[in-house]
N, CA, C and O atoms as a Maestro MAE file, in Angstrom:
{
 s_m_m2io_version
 :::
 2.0.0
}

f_m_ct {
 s_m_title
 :::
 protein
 m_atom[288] {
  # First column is atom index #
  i_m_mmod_type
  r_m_x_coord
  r_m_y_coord
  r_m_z_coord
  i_m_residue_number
  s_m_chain_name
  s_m_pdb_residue_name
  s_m_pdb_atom_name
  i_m_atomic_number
  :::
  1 25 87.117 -52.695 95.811 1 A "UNK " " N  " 7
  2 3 88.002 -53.860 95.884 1 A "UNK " " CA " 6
  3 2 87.502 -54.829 96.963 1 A "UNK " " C  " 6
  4 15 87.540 -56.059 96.987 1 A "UNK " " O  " 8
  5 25 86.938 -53.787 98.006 2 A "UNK " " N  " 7
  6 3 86.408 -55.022 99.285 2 A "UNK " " CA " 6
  7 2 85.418 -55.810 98.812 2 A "UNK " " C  " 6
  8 15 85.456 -57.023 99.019 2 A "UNK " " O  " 8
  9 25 84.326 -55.184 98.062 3 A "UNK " " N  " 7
  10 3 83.189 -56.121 97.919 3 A "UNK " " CA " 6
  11 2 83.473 -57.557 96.444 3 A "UNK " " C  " 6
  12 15 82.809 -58.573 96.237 3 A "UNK " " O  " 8
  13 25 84.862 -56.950 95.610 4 A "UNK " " N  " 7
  14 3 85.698 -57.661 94.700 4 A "UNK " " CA " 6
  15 2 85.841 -59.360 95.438 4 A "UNK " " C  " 6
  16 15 85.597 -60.497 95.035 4 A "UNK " " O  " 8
  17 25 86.409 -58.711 96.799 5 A "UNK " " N  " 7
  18 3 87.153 -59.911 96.960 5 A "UNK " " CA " 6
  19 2 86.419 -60.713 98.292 5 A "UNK " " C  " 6
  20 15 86.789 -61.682 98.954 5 A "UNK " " O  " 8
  21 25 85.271 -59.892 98.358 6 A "UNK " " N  " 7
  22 3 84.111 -61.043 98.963 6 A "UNK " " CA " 6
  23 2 83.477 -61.772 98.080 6 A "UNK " " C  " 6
  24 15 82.976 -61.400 97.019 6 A "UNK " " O  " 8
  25 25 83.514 -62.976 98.611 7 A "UNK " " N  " 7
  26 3 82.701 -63.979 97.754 7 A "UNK " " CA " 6
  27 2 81.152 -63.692 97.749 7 A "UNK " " C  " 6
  28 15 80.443 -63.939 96.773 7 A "UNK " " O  " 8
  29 25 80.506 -62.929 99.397 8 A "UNK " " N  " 7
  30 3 79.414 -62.819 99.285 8 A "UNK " " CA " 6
  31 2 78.787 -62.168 97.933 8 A "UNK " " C  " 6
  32 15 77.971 -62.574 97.105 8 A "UNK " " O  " 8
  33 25 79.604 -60.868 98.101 9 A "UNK " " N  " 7
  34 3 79.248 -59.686 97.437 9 A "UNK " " CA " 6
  35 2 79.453 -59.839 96.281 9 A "UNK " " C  " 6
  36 15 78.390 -59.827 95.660 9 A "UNK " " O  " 8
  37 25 80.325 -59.984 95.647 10 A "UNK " " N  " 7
  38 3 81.309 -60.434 94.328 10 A "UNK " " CA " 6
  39 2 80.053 -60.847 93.343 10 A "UNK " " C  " 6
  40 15 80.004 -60.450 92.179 10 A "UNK " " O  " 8
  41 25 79.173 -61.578 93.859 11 A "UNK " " N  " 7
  42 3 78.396 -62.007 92.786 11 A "UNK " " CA " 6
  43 2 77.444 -60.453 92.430 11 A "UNK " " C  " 6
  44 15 76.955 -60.202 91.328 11 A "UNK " " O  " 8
  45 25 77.396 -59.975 93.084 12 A "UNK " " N  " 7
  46 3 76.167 -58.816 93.138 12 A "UNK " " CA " 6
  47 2 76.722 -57.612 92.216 12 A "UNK " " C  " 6
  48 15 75.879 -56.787 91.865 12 A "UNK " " O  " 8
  49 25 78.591 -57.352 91.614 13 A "UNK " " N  " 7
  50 3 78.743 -56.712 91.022 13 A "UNK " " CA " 6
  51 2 78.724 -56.901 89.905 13 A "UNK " " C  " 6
  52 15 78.795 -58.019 89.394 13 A "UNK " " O  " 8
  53 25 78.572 -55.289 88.998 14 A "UNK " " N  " 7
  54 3 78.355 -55.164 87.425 14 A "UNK " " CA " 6
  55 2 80.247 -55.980 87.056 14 A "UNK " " C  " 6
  56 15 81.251 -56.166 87.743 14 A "UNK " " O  " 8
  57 25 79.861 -56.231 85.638 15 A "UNK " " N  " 7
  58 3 81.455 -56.583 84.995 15 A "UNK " " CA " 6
  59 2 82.261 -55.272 84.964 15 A "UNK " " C  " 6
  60 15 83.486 -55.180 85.048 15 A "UNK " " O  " 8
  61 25 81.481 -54.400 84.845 16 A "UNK " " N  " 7
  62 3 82.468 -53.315 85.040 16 A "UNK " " CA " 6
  63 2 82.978 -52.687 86.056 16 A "UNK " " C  " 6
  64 15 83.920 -51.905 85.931 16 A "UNK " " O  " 8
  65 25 82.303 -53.012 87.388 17 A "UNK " " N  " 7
  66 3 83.124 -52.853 88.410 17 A "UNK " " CA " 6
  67 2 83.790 -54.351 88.414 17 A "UNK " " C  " 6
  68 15 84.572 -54.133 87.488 17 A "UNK " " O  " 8
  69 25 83.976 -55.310 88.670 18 A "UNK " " N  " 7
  70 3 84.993 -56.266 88.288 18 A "UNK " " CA " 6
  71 2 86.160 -56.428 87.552 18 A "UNK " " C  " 6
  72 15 87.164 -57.131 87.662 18 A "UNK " " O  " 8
  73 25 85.680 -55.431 86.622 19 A "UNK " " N  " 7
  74 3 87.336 -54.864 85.509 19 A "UNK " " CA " 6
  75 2 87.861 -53.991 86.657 19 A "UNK " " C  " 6
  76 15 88.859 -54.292 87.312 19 A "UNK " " O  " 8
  77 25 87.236 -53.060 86.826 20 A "UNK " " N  " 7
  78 3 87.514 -51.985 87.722 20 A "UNK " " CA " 6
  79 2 88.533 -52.243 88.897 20 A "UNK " " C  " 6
  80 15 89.626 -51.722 89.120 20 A "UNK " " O  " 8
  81 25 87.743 -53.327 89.658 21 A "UNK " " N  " 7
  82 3 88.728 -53.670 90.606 21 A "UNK " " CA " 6
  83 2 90.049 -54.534 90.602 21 A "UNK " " C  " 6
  84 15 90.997 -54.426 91.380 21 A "UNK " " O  " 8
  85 25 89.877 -55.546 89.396 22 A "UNK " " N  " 7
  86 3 90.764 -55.842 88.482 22 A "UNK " " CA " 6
  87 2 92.424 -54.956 88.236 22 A "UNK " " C  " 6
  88 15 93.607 -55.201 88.472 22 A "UNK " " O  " 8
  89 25 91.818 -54.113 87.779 23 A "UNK " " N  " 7
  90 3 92.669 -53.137 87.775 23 A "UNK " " CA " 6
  91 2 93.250 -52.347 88.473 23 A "UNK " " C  " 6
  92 15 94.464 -52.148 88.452 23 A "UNK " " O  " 8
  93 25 92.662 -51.952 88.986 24 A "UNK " " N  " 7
  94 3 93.228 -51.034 90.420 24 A "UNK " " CA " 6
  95 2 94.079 -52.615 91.090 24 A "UNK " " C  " 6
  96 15 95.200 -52.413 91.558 24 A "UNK " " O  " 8
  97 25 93.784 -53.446 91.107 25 A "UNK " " N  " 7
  98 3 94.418 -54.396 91.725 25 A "UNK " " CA " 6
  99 2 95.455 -54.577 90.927 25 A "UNK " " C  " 6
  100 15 96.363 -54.700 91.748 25 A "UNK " " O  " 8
  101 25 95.925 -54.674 89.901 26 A "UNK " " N  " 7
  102 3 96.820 -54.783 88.795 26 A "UNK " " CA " 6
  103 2 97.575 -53.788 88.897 26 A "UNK " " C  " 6
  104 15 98.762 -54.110 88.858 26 A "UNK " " O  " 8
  105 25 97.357 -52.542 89.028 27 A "UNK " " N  " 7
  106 3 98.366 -51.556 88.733 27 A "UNK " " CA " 6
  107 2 98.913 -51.500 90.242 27 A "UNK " " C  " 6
  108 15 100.091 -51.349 90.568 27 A "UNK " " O  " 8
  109 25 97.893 -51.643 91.028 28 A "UNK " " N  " 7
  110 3 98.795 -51.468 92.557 28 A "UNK " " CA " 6
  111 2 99.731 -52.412 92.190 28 A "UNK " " C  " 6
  112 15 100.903 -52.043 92.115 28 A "UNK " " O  " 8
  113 25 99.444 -53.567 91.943 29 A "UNK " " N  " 7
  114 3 100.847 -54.526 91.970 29 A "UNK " " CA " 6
  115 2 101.556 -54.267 91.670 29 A "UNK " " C  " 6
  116 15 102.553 -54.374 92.385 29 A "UNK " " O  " 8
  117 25 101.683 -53.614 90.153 30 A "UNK " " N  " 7
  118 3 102.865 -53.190 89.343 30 A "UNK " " CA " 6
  119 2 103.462 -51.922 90.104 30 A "UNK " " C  " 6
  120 15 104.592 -51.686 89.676 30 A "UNK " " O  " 8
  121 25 103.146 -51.225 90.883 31 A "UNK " " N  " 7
  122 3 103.856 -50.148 91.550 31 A "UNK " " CA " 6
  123 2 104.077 -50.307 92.421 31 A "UNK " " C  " 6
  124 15 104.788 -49.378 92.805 31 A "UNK " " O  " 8
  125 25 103.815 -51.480 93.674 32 A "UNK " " N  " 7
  126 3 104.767 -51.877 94.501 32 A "UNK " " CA " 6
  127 2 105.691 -52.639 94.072 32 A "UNK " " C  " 6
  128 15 106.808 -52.239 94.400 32 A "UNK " " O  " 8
  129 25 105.674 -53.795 93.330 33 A "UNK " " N  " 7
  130 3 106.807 -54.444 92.363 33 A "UNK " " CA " 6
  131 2 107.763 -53.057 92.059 33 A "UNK " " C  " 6
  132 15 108.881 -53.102 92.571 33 A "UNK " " O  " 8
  133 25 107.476 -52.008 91.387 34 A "UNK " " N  " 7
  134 3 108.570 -50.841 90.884 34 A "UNK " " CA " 6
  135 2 109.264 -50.154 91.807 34 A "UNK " " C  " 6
  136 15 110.316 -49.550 91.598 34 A "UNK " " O  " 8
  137 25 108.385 -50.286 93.357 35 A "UNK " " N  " 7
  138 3 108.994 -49.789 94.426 35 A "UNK " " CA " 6
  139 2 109.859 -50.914 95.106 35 A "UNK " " C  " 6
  140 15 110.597 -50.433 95.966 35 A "UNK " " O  " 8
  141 25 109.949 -51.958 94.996 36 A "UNK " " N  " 7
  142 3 110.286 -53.180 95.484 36 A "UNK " " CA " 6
  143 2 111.560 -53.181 94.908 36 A "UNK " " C  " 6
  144 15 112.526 -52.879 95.609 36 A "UNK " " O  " 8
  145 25 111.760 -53.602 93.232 37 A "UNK " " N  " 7
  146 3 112.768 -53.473 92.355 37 A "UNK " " CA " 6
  147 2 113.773 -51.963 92.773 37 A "UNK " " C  " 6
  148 15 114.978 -51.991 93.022 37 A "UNK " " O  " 8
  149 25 112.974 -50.832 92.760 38 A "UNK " " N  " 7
  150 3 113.756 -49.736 93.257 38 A "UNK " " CA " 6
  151 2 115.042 -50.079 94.294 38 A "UNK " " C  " 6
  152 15 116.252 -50.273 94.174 38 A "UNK " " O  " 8
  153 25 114.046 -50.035 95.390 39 A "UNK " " N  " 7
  154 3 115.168 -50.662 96.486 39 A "UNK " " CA " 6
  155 2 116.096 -51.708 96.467 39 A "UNK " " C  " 6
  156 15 117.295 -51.524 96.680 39 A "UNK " " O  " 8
  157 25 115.604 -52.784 96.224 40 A "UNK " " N  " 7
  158 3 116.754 -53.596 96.058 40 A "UNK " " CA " 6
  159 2 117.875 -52.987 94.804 40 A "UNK " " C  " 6
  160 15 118.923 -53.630 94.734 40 A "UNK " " O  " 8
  161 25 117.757 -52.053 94.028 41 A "UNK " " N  " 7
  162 3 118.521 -51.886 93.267 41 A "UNK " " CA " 6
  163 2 119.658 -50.582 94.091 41 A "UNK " " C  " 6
  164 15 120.882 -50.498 93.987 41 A "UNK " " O  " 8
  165 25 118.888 -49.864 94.733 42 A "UNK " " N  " 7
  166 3 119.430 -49.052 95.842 42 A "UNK " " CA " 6
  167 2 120.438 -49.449 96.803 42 A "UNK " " C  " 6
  168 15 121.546 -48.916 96.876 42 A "UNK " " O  " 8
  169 25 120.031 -50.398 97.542 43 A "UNK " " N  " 7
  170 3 120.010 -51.713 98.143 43 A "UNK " " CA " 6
  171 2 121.891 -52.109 97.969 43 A "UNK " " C  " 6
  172 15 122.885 -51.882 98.659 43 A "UNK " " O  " 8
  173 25 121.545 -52.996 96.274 44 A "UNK " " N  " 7
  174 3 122.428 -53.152 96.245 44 A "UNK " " CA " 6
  175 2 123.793 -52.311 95.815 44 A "UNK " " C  " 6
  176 15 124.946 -52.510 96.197 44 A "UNK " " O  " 8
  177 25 123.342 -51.411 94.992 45 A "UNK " " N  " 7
  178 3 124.383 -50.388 94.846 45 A "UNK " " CA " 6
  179 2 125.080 -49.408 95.637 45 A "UNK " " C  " 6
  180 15 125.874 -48.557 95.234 45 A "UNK " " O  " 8
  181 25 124.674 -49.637 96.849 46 A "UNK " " N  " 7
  182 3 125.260 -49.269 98.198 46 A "UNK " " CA " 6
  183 2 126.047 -50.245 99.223 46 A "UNK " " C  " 6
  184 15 126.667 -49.985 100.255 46 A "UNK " " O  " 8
  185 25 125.808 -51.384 98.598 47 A "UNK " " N  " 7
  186 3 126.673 -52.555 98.966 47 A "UNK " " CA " 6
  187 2 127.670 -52.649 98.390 47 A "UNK " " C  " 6
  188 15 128.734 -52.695 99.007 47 A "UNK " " O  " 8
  189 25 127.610 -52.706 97.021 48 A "UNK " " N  " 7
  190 3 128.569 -52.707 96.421 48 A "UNK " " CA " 6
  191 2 129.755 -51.603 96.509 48 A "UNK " " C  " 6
  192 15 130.896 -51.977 96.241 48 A "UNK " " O  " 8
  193 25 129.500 -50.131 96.910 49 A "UNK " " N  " 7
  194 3 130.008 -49.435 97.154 49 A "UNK " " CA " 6
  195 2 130.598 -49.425 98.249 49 A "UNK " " C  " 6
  196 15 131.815 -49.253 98.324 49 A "UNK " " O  " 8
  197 25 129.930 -49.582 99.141 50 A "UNK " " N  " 7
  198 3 130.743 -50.535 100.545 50 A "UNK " " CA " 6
  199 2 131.807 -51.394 100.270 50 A "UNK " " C  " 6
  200 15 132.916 -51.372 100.802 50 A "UNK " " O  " 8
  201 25 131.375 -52.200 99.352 51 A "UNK " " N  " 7
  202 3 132.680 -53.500 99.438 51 A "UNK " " CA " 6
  203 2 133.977 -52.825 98.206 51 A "UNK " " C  " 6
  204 15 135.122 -53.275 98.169 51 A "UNK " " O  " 8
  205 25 133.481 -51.713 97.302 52 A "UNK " " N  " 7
  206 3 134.526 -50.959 97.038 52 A "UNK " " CA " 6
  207 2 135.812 -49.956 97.616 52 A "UNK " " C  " 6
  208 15 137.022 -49.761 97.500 52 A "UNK " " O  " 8
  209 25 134.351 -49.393 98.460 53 A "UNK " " N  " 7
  210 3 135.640 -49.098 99.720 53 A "UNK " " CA " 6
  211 2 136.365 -49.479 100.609 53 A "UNK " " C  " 6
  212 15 137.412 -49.219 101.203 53 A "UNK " " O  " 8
  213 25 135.576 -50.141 100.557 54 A "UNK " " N  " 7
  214 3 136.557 -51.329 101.613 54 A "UNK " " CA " 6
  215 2 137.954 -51.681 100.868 54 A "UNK " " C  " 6
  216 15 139.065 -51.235 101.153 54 A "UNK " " O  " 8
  217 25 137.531 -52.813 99.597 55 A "UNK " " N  " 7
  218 3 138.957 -53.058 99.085 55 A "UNK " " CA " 6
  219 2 140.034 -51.904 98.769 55 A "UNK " " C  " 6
  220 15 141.231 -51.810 98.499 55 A "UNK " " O  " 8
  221 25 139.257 -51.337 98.900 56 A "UNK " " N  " 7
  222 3 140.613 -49.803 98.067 56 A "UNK " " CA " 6
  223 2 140.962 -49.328 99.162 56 A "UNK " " C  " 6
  224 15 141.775 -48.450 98.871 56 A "UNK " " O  " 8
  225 25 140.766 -49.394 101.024 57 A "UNK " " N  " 7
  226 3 141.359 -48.706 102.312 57 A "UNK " " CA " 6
  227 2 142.178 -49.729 102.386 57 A "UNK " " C  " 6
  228 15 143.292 -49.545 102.877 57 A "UNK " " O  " 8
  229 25 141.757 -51.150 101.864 58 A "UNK " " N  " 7
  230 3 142.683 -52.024 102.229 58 A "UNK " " CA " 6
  231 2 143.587 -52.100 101.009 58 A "UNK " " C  " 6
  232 15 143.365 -53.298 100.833 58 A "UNK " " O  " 8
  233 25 144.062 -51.929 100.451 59 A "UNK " " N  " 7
  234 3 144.686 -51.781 99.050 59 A "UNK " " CA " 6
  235 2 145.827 -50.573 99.275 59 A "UNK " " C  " 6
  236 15 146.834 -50.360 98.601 59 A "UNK " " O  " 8
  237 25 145.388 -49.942 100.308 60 A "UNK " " N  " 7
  238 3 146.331 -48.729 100.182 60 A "UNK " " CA " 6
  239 2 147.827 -48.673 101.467 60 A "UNK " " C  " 6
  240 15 148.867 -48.015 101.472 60 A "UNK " " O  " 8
  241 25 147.363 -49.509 102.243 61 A "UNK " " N  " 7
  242 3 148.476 -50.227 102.701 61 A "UNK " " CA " 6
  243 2 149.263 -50.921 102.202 61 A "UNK " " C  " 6
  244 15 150.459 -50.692 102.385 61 A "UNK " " O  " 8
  245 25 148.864 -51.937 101.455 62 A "UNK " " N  " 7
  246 3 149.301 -52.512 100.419 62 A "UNK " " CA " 6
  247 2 150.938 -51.844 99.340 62 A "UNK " " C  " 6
  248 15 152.023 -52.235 98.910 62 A "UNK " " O  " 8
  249 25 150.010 -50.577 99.391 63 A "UNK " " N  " 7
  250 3 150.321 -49.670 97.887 63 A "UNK " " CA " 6
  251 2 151.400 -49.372 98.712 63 A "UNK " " C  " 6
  252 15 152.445 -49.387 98.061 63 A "UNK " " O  " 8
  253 25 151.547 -49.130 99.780 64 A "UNK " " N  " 7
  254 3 152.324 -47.884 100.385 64 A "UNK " " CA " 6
  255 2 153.468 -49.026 100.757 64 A "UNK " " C  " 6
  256 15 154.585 -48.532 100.601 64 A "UNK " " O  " 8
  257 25 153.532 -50.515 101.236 65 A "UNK " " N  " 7
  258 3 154.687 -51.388 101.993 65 A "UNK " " CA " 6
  259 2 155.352 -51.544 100.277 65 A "UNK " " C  " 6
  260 15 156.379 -51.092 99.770 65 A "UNK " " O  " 8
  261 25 154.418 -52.256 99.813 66 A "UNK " " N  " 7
  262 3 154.361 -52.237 98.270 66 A "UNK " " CA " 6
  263 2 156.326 -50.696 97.882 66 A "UNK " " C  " 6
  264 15 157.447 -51.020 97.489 66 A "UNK " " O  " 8
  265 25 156.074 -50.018 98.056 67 A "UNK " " N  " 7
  266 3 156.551 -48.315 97.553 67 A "UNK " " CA " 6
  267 2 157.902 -48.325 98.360 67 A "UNK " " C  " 6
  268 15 159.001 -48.018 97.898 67 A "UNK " " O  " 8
  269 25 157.558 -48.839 99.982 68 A "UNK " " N  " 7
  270 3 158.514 -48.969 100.557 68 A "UNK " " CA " 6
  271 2 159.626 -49.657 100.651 68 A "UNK " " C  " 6
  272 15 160.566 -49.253 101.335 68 A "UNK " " O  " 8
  273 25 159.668 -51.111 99.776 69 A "UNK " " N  " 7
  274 3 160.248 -52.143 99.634 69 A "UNK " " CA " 6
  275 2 161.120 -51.310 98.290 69 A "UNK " " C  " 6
  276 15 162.348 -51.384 98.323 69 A "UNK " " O  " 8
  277 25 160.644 -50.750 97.457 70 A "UNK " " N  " 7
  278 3 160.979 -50.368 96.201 70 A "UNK " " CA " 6
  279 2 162.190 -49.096 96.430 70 A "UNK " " C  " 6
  280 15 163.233 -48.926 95.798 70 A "UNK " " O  " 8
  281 25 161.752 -48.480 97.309 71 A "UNK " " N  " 7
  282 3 162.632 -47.358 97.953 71 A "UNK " " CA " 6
  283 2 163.584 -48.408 98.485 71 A "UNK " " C  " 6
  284 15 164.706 -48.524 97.992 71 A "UNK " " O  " 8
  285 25 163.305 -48.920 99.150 72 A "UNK " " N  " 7
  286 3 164.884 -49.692 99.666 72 A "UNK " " CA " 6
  287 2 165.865 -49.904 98.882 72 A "UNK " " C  " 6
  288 15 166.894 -50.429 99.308 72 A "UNK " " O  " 8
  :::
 }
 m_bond[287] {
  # First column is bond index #
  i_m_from
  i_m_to
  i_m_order
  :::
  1 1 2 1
  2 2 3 1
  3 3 4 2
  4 3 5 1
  5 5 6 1
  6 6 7 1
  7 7 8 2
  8 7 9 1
  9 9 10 1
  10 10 11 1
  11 11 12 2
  12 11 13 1
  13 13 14 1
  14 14 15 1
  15 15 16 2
  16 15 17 1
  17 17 18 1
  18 18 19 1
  19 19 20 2
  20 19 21 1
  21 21 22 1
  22 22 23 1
  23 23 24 2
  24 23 25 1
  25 25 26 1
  26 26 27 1
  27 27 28 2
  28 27 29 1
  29 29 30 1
  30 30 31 1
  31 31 32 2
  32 31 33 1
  33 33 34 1
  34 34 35 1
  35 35 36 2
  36 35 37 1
  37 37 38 1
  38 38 39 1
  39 39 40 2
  40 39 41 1
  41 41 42 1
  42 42 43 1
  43 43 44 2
  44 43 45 1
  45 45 46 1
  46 46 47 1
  47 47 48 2
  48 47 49 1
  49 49 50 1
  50 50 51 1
  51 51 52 2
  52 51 53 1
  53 53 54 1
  54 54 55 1
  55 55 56 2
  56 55 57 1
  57 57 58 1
  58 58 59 1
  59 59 60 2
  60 59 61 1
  61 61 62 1
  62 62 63 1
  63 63 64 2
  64 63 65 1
  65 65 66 1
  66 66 67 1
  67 67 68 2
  68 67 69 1
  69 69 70 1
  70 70 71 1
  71 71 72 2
  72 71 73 1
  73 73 74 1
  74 74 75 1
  75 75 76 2
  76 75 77 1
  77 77 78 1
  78 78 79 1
  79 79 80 2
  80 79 81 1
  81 81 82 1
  82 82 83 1
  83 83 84 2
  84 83 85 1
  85 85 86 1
  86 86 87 1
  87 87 88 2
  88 87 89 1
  89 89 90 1
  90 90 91 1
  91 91 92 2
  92 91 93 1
  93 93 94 1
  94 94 95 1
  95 95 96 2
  96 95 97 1
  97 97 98 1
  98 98 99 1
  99 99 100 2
  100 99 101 1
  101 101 102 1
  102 102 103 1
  103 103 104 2
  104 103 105 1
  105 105 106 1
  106 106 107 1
  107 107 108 2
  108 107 109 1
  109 109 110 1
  110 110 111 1
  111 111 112 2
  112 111 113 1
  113 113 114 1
  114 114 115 1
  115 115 116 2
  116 115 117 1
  117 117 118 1
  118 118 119 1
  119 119 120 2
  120 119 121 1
  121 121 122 1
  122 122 123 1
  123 123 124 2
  124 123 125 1
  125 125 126 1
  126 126 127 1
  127 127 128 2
  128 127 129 1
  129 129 130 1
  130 130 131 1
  131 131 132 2
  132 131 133 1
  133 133 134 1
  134 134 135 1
  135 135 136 2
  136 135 137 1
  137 137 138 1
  138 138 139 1
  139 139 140 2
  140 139 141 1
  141 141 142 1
  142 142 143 1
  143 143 144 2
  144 143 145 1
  145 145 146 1
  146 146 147 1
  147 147 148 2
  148 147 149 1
  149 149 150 1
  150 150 151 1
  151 151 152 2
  152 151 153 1
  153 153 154 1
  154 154 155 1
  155 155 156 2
  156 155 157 1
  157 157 158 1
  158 158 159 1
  159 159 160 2
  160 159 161 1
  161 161 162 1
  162 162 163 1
  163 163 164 2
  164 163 165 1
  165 165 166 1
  166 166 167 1
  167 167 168 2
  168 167 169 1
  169 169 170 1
  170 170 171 1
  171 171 172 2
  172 171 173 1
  173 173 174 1
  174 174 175 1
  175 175 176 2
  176 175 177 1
  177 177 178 1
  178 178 179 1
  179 179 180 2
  180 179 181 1
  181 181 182 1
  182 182 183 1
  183 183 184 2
  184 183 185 1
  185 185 186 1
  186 186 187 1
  187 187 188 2
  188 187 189 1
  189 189 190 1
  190 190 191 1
  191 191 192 2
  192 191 193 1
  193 193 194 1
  194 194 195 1
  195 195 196 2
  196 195 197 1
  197 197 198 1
  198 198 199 1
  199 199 200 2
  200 199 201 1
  201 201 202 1
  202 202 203 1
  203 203 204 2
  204 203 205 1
  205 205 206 1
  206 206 207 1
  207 207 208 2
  208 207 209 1
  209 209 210 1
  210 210 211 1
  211 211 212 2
  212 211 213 1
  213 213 214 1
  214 214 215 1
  215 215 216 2
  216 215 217 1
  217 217 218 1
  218 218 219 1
  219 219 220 2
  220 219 221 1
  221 221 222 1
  222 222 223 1
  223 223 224 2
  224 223 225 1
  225 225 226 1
  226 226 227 1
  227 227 228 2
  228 227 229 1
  229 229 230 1
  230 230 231 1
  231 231 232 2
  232 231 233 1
  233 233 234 1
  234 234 235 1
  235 235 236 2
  236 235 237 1
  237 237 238 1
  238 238 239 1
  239 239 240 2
  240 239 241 1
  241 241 242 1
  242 242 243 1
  243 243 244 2
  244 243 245 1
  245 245 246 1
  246 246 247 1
  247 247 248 2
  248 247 249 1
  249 249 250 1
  250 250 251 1
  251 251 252 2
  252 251 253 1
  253 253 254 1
  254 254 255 1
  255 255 256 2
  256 255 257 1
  257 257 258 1
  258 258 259 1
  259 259 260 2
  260 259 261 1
  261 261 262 1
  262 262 263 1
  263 263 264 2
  264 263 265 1
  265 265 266 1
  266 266 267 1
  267 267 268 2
  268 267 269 1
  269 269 270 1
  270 270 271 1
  271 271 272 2
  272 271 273 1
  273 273 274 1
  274 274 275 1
  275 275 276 2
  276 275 277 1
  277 277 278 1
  278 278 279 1
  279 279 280 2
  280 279 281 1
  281 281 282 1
  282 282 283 1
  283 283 284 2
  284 283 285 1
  285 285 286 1
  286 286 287 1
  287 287 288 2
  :::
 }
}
């Protein structure tokens, strides 16, 4: 990949190391992109779960003055 992405060198390789590095450059991308996407999907589904719990600790006060008024 190093001598890929020298301009010196670059000329001095076969096409098939040029696919070569091509590729390996290509698929790395695509598997940090899949690790990238991962997390943020992690990410956010732990946020969201956060802001679920949240509304529902706060909801349960609610529930309970809510119960108490009704008992009266």
């Amino acid at each position: 990949i190093a001598a890929y992405l020298d301009t010196n060198t670059l000329i001095n390789l076969f096409d098939e190391e040029i696919s070569q590095a091509e590729s390996l450059i290509i698929s790395e991308t695509k598997a940090l992109r899949g690790k990238l996407q991962q997390q943020i999907t992690t990410s956010t589904q732990s946020q969201l779960q956060q802001q679920q719990l949240a509304s529902s600790s706060s909801s349960v006060p609610n529930m309970k003055r809510s119960l108490s008024i009704v008992e009266r």
